[in-house]
TORVEX-304622 format. One record per residue: residue in one letter; x negated, y, z negated of N, C-alpha, C, O, CB in turn. Coordinates in pm, whole numbers, padded with zeros to 5 digits, always signed. Glycine has a CB too. Layout:
<nodes>
AXYZXYZXYZXYZXYZ/...
</nodes>
This chain:
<nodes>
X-02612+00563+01814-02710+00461+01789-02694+00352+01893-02580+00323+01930-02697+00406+01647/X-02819+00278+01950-02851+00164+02050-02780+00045+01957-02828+00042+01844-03038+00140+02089/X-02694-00036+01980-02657-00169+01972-02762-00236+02019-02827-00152+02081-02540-00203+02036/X-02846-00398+02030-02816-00464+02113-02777-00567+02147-02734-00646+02063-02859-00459+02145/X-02780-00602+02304-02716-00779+02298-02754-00867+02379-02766-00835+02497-02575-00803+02323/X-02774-00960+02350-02876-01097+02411-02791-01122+02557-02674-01160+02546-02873-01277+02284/X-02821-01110+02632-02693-01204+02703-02817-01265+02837-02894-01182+02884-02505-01072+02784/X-02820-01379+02876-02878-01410+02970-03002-01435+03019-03052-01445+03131-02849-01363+03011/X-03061-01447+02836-03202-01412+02822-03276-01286+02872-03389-01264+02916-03263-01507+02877/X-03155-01204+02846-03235-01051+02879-03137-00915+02746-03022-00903+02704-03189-00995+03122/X-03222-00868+02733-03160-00793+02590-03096-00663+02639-03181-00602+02704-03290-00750+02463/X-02959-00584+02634-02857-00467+02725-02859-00395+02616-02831-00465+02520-02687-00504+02792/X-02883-00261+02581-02841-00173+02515-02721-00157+02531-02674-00216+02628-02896-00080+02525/X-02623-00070+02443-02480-00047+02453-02478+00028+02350-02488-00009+02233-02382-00160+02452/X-02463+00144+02393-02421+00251+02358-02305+00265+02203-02194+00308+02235-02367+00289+02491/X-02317+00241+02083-02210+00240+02034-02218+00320+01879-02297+00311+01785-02168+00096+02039/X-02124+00381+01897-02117+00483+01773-02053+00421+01653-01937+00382+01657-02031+00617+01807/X-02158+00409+01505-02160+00322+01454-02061+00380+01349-02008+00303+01269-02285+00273+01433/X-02035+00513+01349-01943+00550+01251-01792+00527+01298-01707+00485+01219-01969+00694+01215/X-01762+00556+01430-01632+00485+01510-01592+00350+01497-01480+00301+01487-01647+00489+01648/X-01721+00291+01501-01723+00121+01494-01702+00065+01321-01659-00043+01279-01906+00057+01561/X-01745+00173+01255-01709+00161+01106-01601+00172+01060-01543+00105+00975-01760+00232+01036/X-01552+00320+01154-01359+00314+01106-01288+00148+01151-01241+00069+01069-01240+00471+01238/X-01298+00125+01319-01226+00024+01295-01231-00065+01245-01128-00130+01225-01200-00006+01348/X-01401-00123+01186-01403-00229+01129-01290-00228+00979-01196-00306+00960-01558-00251+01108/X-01335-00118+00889-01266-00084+00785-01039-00089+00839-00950-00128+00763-01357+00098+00745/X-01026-00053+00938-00889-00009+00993-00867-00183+00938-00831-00215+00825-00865+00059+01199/X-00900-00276+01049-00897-00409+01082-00937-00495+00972-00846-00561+00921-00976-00432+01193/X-01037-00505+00932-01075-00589+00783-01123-00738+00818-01112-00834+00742-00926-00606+00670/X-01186-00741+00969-01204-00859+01022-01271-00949+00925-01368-00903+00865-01273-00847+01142/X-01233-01070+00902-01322-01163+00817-01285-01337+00866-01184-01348+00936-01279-01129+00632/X-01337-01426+00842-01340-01605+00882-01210-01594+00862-01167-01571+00749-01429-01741+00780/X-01131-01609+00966-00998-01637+00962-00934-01827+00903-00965-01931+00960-00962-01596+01129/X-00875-01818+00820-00856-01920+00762-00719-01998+00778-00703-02120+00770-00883-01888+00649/X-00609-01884+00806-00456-01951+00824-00412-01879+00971-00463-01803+01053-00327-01902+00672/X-00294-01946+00956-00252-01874+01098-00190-01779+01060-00208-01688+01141-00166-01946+01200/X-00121-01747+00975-00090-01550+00947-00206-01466+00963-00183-01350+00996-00041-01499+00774/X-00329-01501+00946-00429-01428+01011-00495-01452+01134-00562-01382+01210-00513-01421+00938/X-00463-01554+01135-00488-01535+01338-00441-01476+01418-00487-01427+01521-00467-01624+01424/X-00240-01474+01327-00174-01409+01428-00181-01280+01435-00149-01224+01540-00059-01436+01430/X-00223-01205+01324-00256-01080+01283-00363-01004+01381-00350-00902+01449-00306-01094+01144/X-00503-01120+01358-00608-01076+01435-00592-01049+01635-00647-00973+01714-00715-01196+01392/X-00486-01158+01646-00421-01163+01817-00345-01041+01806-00343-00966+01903-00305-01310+01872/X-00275-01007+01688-00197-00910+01762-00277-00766+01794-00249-00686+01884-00064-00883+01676/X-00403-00754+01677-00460-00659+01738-00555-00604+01821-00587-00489+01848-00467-00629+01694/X-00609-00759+01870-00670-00747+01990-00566-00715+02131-00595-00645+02228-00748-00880+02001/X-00403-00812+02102-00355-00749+02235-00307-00583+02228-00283-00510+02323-00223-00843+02287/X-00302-00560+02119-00272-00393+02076-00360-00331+02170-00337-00244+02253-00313-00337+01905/X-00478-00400+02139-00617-00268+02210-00659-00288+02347-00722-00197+02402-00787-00277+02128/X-00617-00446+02439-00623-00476+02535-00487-00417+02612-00475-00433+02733-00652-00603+02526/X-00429-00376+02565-00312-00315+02645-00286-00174+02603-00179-00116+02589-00179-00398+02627/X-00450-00119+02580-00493+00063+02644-00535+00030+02746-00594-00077+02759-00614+00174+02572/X-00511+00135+02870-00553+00167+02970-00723+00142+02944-00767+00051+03015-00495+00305+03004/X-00803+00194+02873-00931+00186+02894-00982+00223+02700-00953+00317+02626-00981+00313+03040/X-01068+00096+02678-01134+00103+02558-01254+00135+02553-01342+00100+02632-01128+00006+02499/X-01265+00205+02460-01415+00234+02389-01517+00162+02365-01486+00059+02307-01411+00269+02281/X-01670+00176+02393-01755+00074+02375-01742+00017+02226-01780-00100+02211-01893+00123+02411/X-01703+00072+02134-01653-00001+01997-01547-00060+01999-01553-00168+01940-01633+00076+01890/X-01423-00030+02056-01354-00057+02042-01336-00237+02106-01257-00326+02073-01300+00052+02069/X-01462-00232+02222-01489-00345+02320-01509-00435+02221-01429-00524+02192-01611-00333+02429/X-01677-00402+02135-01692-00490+02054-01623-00533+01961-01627-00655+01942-01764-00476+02018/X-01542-00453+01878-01418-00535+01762-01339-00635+01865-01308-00744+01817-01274-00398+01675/X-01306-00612+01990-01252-00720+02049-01282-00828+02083-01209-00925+02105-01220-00702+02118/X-01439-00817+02093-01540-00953+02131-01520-00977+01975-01422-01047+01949-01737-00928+02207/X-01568-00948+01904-01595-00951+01699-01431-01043+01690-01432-01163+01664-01589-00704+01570/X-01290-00962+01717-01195-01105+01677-01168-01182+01766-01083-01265+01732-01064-01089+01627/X-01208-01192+01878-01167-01283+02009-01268-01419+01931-01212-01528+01928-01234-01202+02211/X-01372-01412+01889-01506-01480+01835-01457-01525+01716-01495-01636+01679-01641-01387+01815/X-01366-01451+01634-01293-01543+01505-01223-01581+01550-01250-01698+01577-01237-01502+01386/X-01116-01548+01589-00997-01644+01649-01067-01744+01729-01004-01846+01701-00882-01565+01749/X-01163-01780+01815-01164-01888+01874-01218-01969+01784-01181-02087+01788-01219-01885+01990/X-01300-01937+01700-01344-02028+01603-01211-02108+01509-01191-02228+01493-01447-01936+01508/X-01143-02005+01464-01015-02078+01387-00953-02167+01482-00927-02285+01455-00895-01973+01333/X-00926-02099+01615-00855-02217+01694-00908-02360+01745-00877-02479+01750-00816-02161+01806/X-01003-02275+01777-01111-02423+01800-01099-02530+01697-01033-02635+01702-01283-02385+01791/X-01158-02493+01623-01163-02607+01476-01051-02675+01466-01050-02797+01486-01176-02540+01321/X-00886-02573+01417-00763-02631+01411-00644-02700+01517-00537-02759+01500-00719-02548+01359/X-00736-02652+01650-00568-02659+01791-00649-02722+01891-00598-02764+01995-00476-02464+01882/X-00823-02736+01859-00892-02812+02014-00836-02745+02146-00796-02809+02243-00842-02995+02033/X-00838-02579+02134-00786-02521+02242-00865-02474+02362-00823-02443+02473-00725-02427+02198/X-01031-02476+02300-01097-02476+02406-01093-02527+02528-01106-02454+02627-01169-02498+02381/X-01069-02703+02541-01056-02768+02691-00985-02710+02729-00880-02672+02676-01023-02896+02725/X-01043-02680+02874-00952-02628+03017-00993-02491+02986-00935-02439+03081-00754-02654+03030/X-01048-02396+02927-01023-02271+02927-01150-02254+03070-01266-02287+03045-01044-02188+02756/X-01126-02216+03172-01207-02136+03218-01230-01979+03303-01128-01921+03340-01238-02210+03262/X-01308-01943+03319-01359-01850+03329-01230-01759+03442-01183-01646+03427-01514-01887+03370/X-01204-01857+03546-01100-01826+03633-00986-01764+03530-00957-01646+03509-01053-01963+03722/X-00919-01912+03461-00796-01874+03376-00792-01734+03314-00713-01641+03333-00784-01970+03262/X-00925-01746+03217-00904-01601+03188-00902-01464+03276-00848-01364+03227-00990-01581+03108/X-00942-01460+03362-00924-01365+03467-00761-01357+03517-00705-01248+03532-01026-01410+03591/X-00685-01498+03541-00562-01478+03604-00514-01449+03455-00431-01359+03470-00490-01606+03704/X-00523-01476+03324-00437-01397+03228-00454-01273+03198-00354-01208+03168-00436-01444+03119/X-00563-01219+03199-00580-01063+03223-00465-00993+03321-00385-00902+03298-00731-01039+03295/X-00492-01079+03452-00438-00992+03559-00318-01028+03525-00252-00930+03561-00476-01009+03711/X-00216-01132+03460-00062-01125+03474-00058-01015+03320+00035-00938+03301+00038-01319+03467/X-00150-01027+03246-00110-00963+03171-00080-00776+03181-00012-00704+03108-00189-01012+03092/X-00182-00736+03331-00142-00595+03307-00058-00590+03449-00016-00480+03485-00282-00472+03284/X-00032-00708+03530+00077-00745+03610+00007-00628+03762+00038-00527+03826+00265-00701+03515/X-00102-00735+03753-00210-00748+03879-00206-00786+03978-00145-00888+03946-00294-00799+03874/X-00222-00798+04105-00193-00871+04221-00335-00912+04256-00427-00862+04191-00114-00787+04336/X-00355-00982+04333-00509-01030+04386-00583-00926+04496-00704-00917+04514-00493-01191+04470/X-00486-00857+04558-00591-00738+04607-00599-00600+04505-00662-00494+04511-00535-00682+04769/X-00508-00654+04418-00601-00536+04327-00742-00537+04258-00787-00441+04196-00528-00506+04214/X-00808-00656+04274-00931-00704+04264-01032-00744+04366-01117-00833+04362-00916-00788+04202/X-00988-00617+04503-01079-00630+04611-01179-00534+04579-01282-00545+04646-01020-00609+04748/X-01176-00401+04456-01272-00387+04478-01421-00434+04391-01541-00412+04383-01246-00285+04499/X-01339-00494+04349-01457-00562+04278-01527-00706+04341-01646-00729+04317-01402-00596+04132/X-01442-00806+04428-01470-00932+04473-01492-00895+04619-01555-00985+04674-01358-01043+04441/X-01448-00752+04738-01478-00706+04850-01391-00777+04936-01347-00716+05033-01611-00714+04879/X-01360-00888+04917-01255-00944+05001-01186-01031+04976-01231-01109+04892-01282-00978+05092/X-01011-01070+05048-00901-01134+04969-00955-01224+04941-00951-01274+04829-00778-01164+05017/X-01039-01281+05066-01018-01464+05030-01156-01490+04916-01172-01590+04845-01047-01596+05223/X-01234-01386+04924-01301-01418+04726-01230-01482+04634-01231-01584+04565-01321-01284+04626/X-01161-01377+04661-01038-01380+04508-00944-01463+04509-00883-01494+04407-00945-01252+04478/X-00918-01515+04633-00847-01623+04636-00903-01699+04580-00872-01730+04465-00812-01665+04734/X-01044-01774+04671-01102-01885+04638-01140-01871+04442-01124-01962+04360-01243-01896+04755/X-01180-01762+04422-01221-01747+04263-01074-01826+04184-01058-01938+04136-01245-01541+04210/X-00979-01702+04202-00870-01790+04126-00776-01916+04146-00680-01952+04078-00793-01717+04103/X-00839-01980+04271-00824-02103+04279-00932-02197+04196-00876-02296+04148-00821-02125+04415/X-01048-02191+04172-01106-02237+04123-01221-02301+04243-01287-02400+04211-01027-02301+04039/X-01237-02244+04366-01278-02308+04431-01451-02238+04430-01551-02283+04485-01182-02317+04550/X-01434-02119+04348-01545-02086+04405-01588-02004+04233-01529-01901+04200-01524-01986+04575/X-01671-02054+04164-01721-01942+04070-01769-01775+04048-01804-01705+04144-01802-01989+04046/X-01766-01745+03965-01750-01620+03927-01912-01574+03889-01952-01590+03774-01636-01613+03803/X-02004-01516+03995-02107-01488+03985-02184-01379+03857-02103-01295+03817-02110-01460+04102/X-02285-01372+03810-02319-01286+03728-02223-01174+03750-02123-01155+03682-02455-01257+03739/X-02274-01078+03886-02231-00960+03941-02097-00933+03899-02058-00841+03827-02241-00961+04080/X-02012-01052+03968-01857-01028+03966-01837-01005+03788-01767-00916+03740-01756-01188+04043/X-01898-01081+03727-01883-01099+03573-01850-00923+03496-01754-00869+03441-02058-01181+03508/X-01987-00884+03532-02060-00728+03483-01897-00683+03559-01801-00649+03489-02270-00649+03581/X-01891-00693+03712-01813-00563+03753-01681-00605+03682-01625-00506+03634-01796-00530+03934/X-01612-00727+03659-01456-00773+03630-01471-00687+03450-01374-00634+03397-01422-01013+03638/X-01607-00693+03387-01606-00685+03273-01555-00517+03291-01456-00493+03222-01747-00736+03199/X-01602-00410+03367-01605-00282+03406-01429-00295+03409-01357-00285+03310-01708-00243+03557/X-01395-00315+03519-01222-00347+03561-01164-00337+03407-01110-00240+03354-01182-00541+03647/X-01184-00433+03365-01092-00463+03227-01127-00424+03107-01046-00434+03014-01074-00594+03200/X-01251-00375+03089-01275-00337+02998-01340-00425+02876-01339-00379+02761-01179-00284+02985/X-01382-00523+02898-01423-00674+02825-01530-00709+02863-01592-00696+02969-01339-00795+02849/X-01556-00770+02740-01708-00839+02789-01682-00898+02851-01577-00963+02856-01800-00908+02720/X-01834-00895+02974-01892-00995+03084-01902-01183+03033-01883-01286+03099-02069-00927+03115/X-01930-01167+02928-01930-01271+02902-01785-01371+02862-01807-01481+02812-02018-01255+02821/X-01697-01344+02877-01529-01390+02908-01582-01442+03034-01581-01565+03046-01381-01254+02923/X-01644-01348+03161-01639-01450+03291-01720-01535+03323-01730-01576+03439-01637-01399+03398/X-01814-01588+03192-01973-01702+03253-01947-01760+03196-02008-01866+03182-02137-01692+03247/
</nodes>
């Protein structure tokens, strides 16, 4: 079955099998996270599934689905949003699967992109967004 999703004022099909997407919802039990034993719960199993080699288009969305509760709990309780940007999350991805910056030539084409990107000197275009989302396996929308 077609998902879809708004992003950019333009609507993306995505491919997602709703009975797969049913097990994990049921596996997981995602709901308004309220304490931090369930935040920490919900983090641990998003980094569980971010540290497969390569996830499933369901499996993508349960990760957008608790990345989206958890920021809400955090937001509200820790004001952790300031400073997060689009860069940061890219350099925590990459220390997290212990990345170097030309391992992201082929997606940015050349060093000093990626320099300037994770310096902050230079933003992270639609394009780069879609392809970094491809790389890692995450929504595009982590990089806008």
């Amino acid at each position: 079955m077609l998902n879809t999703t708004k992003r950019s004022g333009r609507t993306t099909a995505i491919k997602i099998n709703n009975q797969a997407y049913g097990r994990l919802l049921a596996e997981t039990l995602p709901a308004v996270i309220e304490t931090e034993e369930e935040n920490r719960r919900m983090i641990a199993i998003i980094d569980q599934m971010m540290a497969k080699p390569e996830m499933s288009p369901e499996e993508s969305k349960l990760v957008v689905l608790l990345a989206t509760l958890c920021q809400g709990f955090e937001s509200k309780f820790y004001n952790v949003n300031e400073g997060v940007t689009p860069e940061g999350i890219l350099a925590d991805l990459m220390a997290e699967r212990g990345l170097k910056q030309a391992d992201l030539l082929p997606v940015f084409g050349s060093r000093s992109v990626v320099s300037e990107v994770l310096s902050g000197k230079r933003g992270i275009t639609k394009k780069q967004a879609k392809a970094l989302a491809e790389f890692f396996r995450v929504s595009p929308e982590l990089f806008i």
